[in-house]
C-alpha positions in Angstrom: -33.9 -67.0 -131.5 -31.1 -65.2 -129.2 -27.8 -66.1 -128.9 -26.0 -65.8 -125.7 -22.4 -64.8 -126.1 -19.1 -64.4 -123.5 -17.5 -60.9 -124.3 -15.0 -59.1 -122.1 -16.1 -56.5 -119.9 -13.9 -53.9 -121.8 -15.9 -54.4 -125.0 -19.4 -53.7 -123.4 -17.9 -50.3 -121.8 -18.0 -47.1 -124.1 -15.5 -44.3 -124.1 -18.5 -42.4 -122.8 -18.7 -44.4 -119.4 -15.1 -44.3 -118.9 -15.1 -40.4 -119.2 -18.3 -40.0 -117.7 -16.9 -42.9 -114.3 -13.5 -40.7 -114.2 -15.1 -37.5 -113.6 -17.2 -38.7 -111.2 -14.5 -40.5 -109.0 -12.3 -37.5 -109.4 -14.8 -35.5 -108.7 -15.5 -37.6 -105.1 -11.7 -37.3 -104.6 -11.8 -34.0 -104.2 -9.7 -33.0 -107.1 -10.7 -29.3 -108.3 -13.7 -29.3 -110.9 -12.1 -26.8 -113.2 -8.4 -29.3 -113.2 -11.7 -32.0 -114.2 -12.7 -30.0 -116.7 -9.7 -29.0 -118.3 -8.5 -32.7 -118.5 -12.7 -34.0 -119.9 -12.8 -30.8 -122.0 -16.0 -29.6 -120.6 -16.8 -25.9 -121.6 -19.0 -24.9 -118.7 -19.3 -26.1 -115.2 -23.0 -26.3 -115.7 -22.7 -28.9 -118.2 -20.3 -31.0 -116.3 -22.2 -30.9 -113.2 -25.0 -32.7 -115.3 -22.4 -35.1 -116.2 -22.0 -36.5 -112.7 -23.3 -39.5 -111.5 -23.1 -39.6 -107.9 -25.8 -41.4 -105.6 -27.4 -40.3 -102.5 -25.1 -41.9 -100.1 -21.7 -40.6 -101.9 -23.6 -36.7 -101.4 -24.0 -37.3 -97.9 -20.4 -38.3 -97.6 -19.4 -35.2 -99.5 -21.4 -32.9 -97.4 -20.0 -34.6 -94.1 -16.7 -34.0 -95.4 -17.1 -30.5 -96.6 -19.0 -29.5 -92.8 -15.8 -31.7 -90.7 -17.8 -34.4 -89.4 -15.9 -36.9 -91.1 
């Protein structure tokens, strides 16, 4: 039989997510991918561009930005 238990948020959050959440919102800041990777210590910018979780709708907004239609 399961249990139900009340945990706090930060216990159910791994360091992955945290690093893996920080890249991507600096990342959609617009800070510089290599500053990223220098601080997440990713080797190759292929890798970290893998590491990136950003939906459809946060792309768009990117490209908008990046052509001035902002």
């Amino acid at each position: 039989m399961k249990q139900a238990q009340l945990l706090e948020k930060y216990k159910l959050i791994s360091s992955h997510t945290c690093r893996r959440l920080f890249c991507t919102n600096a990342y959609l800041n617009g800070i510089d991918v290599q500053l990223i990777m220098k601080i997440s210590g990713h080797k190759s910018e292929k890798a970290f561009r893998r590491y990136l979780k950003i939906s459809n709708h946060e792309a768009a907004q990117k490209l908008k930005e990046a052509w001035g239609l902002d």
